[in-house]
LONU-526942 format. One record per residue: x, y, z of N, C-alpha, C in turn. Coordinates in steps of 0.001 Angstrom, whole numbers, plus 524288, in hexadecimal, padded with zeros to 5 digits. Layout:
REM LONU-526942
XYZXYZXYZ;...
This chain:
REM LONU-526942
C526FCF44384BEAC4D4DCF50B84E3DC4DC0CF88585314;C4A56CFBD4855B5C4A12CFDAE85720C4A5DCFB9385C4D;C4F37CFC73860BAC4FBFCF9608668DC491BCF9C7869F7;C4A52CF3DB86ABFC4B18CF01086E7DC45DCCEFA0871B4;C4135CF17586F71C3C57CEFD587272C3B5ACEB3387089;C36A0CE9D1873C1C33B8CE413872D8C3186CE4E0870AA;C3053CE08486BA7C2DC0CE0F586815C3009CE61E861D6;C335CCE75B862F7C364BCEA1B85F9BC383BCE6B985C05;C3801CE59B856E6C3A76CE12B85372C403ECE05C85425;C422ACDCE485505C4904CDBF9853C9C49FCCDCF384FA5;C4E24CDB2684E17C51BCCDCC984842C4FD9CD89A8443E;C4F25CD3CD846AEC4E76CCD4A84422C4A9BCCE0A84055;C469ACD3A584064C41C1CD3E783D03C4375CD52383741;C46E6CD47A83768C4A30CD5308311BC4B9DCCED582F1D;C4ABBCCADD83164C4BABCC58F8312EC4778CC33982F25;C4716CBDAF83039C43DACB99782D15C41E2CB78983216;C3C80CB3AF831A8C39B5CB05D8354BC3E7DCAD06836BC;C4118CAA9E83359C4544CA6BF8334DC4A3BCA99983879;C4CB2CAC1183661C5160CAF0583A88C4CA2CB1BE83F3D;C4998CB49B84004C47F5CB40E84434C4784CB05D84653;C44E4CACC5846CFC4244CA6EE8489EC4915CA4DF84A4D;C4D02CA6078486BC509CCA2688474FC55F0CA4ED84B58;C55C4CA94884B96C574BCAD7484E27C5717CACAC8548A;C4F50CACB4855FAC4E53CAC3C8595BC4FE5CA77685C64;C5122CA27085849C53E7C9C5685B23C5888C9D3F85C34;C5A75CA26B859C7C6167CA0A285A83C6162CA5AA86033;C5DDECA6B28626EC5EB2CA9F686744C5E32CA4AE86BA1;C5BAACA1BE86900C59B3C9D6E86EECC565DC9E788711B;C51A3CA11B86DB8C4D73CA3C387280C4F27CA7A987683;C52B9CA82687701C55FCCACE187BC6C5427CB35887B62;C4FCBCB3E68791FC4D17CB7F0876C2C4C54CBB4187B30;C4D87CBF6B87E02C4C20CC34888060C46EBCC60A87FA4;C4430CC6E8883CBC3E07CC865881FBC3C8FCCC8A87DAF;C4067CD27787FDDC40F6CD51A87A89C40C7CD2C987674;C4404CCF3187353C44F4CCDC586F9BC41ABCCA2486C2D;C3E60CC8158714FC3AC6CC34786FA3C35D6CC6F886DFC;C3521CCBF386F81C3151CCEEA86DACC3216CD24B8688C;C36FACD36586848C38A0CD669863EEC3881CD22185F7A;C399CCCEDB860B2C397FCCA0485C86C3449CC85F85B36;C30E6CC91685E0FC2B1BCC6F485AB6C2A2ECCB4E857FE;C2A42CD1B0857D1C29A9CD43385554C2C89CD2808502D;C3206CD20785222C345ECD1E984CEFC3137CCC2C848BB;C311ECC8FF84A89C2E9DCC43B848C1C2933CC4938464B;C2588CC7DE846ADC2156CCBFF846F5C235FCCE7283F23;C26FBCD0DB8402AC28B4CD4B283BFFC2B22CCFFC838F4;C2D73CCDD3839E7C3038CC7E883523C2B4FCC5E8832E7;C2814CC55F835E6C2181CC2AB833C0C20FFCC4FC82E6D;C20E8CCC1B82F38C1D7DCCF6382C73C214ECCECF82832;C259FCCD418270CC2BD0CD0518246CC2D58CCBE08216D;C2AC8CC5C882205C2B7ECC0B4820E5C2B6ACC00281B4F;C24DCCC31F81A36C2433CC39281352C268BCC54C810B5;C2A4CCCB7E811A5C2DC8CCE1B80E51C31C7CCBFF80FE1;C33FACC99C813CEC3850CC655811ECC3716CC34880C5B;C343ACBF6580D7BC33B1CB9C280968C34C3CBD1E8065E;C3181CC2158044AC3111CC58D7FDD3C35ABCC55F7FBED;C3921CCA2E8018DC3EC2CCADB7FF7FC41A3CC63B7FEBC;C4237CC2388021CC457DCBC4F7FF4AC44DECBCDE7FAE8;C3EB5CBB7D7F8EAC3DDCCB90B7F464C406BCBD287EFEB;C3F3DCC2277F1AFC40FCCC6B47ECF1C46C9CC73A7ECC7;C4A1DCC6897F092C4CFACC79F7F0C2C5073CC2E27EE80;C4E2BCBD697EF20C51AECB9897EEE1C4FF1CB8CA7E6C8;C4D76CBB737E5A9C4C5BCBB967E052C4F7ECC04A7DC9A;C5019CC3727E008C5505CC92F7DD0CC599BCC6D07DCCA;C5BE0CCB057D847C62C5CCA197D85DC6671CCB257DBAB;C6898CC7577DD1FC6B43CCB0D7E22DC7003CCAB87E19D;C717DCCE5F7E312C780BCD3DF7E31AC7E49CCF6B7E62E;C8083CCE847E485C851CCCDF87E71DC871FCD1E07E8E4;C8A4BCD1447ECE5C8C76CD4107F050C91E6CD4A77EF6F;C9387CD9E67EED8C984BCDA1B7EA6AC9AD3CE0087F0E5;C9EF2CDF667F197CA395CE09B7F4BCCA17CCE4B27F7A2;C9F72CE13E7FCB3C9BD7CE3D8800C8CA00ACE64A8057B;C9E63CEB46806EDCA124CECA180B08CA0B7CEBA080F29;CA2D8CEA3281415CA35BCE80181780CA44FCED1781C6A;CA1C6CEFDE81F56CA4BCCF17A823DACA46ACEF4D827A7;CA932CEEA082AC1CA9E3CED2382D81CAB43CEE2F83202;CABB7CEBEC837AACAD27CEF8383BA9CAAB2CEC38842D0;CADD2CEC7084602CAA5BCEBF784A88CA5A5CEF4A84A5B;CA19CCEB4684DF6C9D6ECEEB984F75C9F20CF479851B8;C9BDFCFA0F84FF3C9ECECFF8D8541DCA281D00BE8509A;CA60DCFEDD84C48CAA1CD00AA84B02CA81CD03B38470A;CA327D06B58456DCA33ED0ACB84207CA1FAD09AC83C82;CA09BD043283C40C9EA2D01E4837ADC99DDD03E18343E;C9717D04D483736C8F90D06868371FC8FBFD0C0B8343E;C95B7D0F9A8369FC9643D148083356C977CD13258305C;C9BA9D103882DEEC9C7AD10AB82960C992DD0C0D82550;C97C4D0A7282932C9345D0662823A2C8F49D0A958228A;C8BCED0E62824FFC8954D133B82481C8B83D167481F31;C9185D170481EC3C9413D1B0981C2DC9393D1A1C81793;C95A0D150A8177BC9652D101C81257C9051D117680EC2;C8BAAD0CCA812B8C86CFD0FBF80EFAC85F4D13B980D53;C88E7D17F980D7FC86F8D1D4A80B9BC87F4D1D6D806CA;C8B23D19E18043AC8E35D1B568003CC8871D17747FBA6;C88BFD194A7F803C8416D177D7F387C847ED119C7F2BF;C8939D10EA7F1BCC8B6FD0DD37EECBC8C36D086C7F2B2;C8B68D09727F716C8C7AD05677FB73C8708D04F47FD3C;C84F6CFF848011FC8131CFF498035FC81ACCFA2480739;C7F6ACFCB380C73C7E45CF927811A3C7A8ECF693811F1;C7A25CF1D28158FC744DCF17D81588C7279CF2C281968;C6D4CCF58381908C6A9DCF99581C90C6731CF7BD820CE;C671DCF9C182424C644ACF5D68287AC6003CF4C682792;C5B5CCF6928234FC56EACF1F9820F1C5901CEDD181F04;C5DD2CECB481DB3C5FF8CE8C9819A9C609DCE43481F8C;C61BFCE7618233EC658ECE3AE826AFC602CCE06C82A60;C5C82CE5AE82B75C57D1CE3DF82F32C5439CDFF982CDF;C5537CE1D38279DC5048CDEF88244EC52DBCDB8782023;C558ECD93C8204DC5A1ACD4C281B3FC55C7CD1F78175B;C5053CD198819F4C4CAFCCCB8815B7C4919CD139814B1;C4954CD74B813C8C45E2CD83181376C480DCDE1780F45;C4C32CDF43810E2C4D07CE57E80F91C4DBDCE774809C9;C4F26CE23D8072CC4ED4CE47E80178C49B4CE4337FDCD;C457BCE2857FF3CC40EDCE3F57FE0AC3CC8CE5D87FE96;C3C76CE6B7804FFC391ECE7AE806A2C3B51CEB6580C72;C3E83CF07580975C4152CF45880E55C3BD2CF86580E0E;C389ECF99E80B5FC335FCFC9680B26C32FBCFAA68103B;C31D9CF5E5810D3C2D5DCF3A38147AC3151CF56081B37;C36E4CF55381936C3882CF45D81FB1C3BB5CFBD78228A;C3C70CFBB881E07C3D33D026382033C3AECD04C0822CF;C35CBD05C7822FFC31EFD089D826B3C31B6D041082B8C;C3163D00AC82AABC33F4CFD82830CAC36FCCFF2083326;C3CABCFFE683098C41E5CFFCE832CAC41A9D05ED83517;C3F13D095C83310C3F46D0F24832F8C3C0FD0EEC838F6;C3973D0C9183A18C3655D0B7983F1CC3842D091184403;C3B8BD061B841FFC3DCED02298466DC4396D01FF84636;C4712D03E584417C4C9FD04A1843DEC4C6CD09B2847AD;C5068D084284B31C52F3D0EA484F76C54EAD117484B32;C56B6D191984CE5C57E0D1AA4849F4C5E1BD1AA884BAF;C5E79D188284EDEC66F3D17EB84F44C66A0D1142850E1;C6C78D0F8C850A3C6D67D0C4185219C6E05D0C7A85699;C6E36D063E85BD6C6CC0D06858601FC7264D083B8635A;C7919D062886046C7AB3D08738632CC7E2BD0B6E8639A;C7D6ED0F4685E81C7FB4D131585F8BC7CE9D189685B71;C78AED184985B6FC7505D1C1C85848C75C6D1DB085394;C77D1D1B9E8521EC79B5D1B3684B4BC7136D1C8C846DE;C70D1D1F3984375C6C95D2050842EDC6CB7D1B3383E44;C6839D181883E07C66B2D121F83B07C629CD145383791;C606DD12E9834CEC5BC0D0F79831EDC5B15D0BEA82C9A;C572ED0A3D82D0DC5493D0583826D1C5971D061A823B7;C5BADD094B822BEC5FE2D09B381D13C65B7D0C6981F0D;C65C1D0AE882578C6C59D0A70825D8C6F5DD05BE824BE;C7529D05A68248CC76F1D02A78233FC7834CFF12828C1;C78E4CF9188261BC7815CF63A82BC7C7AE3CF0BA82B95;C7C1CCEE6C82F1BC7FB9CE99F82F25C7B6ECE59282D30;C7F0ECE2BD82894C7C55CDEBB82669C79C0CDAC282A74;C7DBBCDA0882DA6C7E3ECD44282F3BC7B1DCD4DC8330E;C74DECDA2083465C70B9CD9A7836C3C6BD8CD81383343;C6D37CD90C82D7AC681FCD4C782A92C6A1FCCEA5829D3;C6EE8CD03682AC8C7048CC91D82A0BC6E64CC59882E47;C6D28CC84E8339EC6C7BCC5F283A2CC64E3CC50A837EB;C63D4CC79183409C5F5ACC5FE8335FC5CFDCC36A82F3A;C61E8CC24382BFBC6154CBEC4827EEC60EECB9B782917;C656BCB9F882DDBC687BCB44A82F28C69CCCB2ED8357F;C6B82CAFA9836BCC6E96CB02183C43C7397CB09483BB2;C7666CB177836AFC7BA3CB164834C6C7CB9CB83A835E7;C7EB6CB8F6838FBC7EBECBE03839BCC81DBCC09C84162;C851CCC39984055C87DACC47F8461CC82DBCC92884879;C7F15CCAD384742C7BDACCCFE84985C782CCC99E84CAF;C7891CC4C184A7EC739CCC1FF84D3DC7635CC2EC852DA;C79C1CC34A8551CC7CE5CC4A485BFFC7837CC75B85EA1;C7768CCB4385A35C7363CCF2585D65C6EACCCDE98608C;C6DA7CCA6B85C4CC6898CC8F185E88C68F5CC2DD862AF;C6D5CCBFA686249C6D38CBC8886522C7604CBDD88696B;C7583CC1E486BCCC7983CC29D86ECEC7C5ECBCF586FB2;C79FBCB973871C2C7BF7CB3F3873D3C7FBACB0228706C;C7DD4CB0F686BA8C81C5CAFC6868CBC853DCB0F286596;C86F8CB70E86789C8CAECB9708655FC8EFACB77386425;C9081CB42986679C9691CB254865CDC96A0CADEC8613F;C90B2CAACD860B8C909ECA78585C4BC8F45CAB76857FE;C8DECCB0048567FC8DF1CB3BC852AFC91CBCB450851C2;C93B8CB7F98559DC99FACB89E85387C9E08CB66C8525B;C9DFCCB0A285333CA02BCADA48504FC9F9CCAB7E84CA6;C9A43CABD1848E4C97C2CA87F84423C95C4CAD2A84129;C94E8CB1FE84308C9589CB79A83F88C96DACBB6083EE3;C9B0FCBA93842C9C9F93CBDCB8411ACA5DCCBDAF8409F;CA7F7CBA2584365CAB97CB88284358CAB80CB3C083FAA;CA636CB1F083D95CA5A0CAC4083A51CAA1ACA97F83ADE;CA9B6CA6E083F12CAD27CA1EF8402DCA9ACC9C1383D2F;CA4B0C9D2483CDDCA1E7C97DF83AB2CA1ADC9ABE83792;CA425C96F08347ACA25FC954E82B7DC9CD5C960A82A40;C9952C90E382EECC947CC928382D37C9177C967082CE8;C92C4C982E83135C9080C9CB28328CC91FDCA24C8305D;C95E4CA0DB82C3EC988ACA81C82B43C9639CA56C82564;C9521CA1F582433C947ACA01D81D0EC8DBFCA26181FDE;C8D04CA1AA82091C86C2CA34D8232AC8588CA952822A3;C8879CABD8826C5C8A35CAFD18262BC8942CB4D5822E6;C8F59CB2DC81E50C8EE4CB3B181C22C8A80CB46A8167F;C8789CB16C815F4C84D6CAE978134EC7E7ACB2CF813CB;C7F6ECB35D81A8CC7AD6CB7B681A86C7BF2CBD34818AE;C808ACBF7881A7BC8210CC38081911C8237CC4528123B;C8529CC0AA81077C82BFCBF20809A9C7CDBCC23180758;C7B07CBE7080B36C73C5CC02E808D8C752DCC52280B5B;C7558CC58C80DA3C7256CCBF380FECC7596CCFCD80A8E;C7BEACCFAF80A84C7D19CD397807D6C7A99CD3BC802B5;C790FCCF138009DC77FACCF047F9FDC73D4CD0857FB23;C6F41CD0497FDE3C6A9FCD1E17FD8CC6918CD8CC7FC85;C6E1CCDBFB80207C6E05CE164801AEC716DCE2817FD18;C74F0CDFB17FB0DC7787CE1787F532C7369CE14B7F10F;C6F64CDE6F7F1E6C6AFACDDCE7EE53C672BCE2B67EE63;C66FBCE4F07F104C63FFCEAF57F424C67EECEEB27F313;C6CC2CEE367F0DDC6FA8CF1DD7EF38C73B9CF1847EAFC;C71C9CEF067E726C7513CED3E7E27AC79BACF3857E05A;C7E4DCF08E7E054C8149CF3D87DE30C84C6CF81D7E1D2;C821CCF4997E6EBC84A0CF88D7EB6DC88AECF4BE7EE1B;C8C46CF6F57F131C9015CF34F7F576C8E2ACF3757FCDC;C8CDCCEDE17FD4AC8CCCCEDCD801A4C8ED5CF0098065A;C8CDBCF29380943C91CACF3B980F06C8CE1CF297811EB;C8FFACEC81815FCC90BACE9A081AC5C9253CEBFC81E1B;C8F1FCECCF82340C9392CEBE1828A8C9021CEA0282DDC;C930ECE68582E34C915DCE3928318BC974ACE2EB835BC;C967CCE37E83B02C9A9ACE2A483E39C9DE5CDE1983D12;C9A65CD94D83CEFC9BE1CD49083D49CA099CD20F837EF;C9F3BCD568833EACA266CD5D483057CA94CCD551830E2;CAA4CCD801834FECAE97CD9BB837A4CB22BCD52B8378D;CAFACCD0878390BCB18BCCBA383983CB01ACC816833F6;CAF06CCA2F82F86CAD47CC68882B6BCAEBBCC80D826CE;CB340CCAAB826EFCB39ECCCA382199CB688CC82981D92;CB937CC36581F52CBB37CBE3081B78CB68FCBB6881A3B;CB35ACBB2081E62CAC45CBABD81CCACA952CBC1D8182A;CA934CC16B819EACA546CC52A815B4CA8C9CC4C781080;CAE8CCC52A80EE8CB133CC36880A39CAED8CBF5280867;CAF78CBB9C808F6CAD59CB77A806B9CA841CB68780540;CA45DCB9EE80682CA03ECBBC08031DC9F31CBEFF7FFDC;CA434CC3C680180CA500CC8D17FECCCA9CDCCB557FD7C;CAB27CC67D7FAADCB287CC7CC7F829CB3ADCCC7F7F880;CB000CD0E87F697CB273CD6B37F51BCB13FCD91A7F97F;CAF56CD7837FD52CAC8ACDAFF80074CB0D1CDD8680419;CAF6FCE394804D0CB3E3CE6EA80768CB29BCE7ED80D7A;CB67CCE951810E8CB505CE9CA815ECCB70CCEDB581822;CB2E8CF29C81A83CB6FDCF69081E37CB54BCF5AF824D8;CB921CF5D1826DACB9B6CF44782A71CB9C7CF8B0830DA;CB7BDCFA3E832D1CB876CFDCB836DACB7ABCFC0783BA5;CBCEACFEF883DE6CBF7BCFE21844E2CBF3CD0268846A4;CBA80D032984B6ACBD0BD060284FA3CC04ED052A85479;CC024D077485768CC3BFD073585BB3CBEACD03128610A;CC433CFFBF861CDCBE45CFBB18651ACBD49CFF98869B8;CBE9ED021B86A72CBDFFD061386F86CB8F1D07E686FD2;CB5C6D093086B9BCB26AD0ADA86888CAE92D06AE86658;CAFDDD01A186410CAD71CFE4586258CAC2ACFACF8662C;CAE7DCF78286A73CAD1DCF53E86E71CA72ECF71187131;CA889CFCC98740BCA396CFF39876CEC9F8ACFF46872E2;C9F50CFFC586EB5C9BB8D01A386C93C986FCFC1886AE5;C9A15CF958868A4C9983CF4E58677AC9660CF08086D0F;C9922CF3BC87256C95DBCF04487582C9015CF2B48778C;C8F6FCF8108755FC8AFBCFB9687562C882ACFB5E87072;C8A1DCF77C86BA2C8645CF665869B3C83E4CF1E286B2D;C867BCEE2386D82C83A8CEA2F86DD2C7FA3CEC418736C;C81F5CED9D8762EC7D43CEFA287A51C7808CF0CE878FA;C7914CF3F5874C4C7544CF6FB87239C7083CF38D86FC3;C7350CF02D86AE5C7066CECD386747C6E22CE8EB8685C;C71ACCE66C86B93C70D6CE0D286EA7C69D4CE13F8711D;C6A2CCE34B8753EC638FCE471874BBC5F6BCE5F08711C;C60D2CE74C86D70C5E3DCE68E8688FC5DF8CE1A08650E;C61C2CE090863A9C610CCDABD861D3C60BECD5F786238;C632DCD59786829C628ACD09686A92C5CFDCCDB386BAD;C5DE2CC9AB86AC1C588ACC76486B34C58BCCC2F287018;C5DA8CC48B87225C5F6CCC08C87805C602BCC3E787C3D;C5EA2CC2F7880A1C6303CC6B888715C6860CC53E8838C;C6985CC8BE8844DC6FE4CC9EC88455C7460CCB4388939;C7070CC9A088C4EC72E6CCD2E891D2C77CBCC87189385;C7807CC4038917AC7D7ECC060892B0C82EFCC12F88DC2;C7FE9CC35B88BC0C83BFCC76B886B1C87AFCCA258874A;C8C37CC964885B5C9000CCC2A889D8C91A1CCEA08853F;C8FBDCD30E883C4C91D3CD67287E83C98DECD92D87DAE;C9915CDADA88255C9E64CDC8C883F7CA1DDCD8A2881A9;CA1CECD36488375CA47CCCFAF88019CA529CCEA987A7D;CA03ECCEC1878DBC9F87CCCC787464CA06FCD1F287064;CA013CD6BA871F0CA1D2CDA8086E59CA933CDAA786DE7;CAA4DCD8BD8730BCB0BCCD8198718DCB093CD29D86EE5;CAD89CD0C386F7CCB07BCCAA086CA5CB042CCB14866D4;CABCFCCE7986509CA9CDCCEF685F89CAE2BCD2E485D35;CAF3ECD7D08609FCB4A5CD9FB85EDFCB8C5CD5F085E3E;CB9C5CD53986136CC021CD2F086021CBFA3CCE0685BAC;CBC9ACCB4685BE7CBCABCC73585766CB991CC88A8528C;CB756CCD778529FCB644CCE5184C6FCBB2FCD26884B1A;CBD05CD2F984DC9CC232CD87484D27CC5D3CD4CB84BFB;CC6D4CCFB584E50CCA97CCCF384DC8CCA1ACCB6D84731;CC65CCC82384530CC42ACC5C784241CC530CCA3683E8B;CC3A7CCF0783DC8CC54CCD33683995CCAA2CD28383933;CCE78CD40083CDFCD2A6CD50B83BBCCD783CD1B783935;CD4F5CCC3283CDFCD798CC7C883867CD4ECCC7608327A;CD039CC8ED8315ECCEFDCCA3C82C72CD11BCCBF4828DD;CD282CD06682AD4CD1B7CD5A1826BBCD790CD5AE824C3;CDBA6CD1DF824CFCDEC7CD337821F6CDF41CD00D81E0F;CDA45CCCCA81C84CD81CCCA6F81893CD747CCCAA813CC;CD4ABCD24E81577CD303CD57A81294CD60FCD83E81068;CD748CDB7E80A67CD8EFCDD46808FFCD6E5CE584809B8;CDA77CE6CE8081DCD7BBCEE30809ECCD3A5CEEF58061B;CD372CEBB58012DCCD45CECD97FE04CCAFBCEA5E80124;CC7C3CE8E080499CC5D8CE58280672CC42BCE85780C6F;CC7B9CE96E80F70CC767CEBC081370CC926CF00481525;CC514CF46F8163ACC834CF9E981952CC6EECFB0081FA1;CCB5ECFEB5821DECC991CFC4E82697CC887D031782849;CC70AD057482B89CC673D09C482E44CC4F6D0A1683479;CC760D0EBA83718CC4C8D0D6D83BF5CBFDCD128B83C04;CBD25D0FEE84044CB7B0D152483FFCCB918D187884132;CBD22D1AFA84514CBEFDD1E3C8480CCC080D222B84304;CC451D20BD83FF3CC4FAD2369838EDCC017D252383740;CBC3ED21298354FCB7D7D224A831D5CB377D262E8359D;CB3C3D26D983A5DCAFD7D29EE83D31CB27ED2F5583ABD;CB84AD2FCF83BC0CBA16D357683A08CB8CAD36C883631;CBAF3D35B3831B3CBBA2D354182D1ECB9B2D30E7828C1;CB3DDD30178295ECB141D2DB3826D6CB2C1D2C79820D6;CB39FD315A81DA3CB3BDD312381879CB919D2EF881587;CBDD5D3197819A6CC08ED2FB381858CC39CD2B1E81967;CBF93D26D281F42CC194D22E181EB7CBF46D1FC681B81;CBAA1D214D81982CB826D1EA0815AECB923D1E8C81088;CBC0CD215A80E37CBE0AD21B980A3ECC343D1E5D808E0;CC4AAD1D9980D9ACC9E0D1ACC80DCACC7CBD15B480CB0;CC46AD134F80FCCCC187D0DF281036CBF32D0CFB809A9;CBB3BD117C806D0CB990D0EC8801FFCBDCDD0E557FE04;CC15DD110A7FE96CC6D0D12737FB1BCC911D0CF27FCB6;CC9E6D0B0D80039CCCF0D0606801C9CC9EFD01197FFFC;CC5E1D01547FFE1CC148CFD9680023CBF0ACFD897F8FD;CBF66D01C47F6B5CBE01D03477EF55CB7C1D03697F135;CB618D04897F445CB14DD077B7F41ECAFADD0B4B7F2B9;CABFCD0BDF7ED21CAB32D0FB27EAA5CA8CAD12A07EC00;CA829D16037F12ECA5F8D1A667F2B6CA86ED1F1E7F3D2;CA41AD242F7F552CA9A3D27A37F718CA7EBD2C0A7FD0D;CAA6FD29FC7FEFBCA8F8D2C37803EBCA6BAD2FFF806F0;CA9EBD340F80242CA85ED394B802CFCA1DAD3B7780387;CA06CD362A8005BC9A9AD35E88002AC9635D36D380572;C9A90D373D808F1C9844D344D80F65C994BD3957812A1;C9AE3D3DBC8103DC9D13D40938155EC96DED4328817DD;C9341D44398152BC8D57D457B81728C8CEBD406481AD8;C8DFED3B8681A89C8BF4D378581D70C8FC7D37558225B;C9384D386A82170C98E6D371482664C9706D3AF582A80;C9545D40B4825FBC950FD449E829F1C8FE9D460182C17;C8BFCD438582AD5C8742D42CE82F41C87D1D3EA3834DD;C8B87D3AC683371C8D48D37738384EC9167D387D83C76;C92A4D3EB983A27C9643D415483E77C93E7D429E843E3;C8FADD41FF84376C8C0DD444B8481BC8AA6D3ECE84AA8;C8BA5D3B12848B8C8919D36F984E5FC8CF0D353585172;C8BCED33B48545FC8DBAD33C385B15C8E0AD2DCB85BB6;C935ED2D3985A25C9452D26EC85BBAC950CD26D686237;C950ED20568636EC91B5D1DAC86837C976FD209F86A7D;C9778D2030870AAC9C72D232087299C9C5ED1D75876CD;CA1B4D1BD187985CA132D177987DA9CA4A7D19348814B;CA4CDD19D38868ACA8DCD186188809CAA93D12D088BC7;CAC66D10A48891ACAD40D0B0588C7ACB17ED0C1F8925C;CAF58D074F893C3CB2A8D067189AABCB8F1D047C896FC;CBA9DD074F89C8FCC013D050589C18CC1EFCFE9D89B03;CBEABCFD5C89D93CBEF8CF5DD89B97CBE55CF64B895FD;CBA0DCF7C1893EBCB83ECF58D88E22CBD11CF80F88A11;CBE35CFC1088BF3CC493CFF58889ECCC710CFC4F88838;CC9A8CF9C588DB1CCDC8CF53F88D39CCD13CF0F488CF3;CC7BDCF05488C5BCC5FFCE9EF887C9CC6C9CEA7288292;CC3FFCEE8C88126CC543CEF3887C71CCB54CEF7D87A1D;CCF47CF3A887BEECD321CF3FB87B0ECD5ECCEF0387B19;CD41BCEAB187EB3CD732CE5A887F72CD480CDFC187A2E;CD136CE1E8879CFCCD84CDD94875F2CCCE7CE0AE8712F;CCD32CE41B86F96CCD27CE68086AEACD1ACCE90486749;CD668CE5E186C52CDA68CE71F868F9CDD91CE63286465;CDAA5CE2768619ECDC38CE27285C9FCDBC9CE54585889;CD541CE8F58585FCD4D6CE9BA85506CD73BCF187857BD;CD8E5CF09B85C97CD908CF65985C8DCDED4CF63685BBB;CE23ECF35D85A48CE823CF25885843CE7E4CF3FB853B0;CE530CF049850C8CE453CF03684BB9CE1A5CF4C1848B4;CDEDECF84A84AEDCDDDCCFCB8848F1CDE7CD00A984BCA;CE319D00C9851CDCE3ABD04CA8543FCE0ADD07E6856A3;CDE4ED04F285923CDB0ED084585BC4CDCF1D088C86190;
């Protein structure tokens, strides 16, 4: 949605009476005035949006629906270059994301996208907030923002309630509770079969940050399912990562955030979802997992990508992409320069994964 006036709808208008209403208890009333205004709008638009839900349930819970057969997975810290290559991936015919109507609108987009496109075409920015990346209705987009509106099972709900990070990130992404990752999981389930149902005969590609930390998880719903994996240099991923949350955080929060100590919590979320991968991944076999760093794929797009579907038996062919690689030669990634402290924080707290892939 378009930042941050009053009365501007939140994101939640893609939800149910139920998760709003339900949403708003799990803030504690701690509602910031912005938010308490943006929210009756949005509540306003759930009214109007209530009936074509029920339709789609009912239509939808009456069709055949698609199993989900060896979904791709990218993966990656937040900043690490994921978003390009989940971008690259959709290009290919034969593959498909789900698109940010799928993600904004989860109870609504496979029957009734007539009705929400000329919305979205109105009220979607034309870049992202933080780093101008160009968006709209039918880019590709992290699941696990229609799941925050399916469910409360979801590591996005942070956004909107900052205060309880740390119980997110421990119950969705690191899933230390059973209950809560069988939950979880369970939403992510519906969501994928629903967009496999909107694209019969095609292969999923996922990416969601949070992934990073869930891949013995996501197996066990999706035996075949493959994972590529991308690392940049935290030198690069740290700053950037704390300029997105700068950025977003006032957009989605529906609390002051100002006792929020982000600086922390972006190293804590590094090091224990970095940790959590790496004892992973030697679970995995090389059909299963490829790894690349962005620093490679920015150069030489085609041919690190070729290496990855060749490793992975992904039937595409790359070559297909050099018109697409080579219109994205021209944008102007975010530039940082950090203080000497944050240097040698990073270098001192991020040194595992900069061992492990040399950086």
């Amino acid at each position: 949605m378009k930042a941050g006036r009053p009365f501007t709808p939140h994101i939640i208008i893609g939800s149910t009476l139920f998760r709003f209403f339900s949403l708003i208890g799990e803030t504690s009333f701690r509602m910031k005035w912005v938010a308490f205004s943006r929210l009756l709008t949005s509540l306003f638009i759930i009214l109007l949006f209530t009936p074509f839900r029920i339709i789609e349930a009912i239509a939808y819970g009456l069709a055949k629906k698609e199993e989900v057969k060896a979904p791709i997975f990218i993966i990656g810290h937040p900043r690490s270059g994921t978003t390009y290559f989940h971008d690259s991936m959709n290009e290919f015919e034969s593959l498909v994301a789900p698109r940010m109507i799928d993600c904004l609108f989860p109870f609504l987009s496979k029957y009734f996208e007539f009705l929400l496109v000329p919305i979205l075409k109105n009220v979607l920015p034309e870049t992202r907030l933080m780093d101008k990346m160009k968006v709209n209705w039918n880019s590709p987009q992290e699941e696990e923002f229609g799941m925050a509106l399916m469910a409360r099972h979801s590591s996005v709900s942070f956004l909107f309630m900052p205060s309880k990070s740390k119980d997110i990130l421990k119950r969705y992404v690191l899933m230390r509770e059973s209950t809560y990752t069988a939950k979880w999981l369970s939403t992510h389930y519906a969501f994928a079969r629903k967009i496999q149902s909107m694209n019969k005969g095609k292969t999923l590609v996922f990416k969601s940050p949070g992934n990073t930390a869930r891949t013995a998880e996501l197996l066990s719903i999706y035996p075949d399912a493959r994972f590529i994996h991308i690392v940049r240099d935290p030198q690069d991923v740290i700053p950037s990562t704390l300029n997105l949350y700068n950025k977003i955080l006032p957009e989605f929060s529906l609390e002051s955030f100002d006792n929020f100590d982000v600086h922390s919590f972006v190293f804590e979320y590094y090091e224990l979802v970095m940790q959590k991968f790496l004892a992973e991944k030697s679970n995995l076999t090389s059909e299963q997992l490829a790894e690349l760093k962005y620093e490679d794929f920015v150069k030489q797009p085609i041919q690190e990508l070729s290496k990855i579907v060749e490793q992975l038996k992904i039937d595409v062919k790359p070559d297909d992409l050099s018109s697409f690689f080579e219109a994205r030669k021209s944008f102007k990634r975010n530039s940082f320069n950090p203080e000497n402290d944050l240097v040698s924080e990073i270098n001192t707290k991020c040194i595992q994964i900069r061992e492990a892939y040399d950086y």
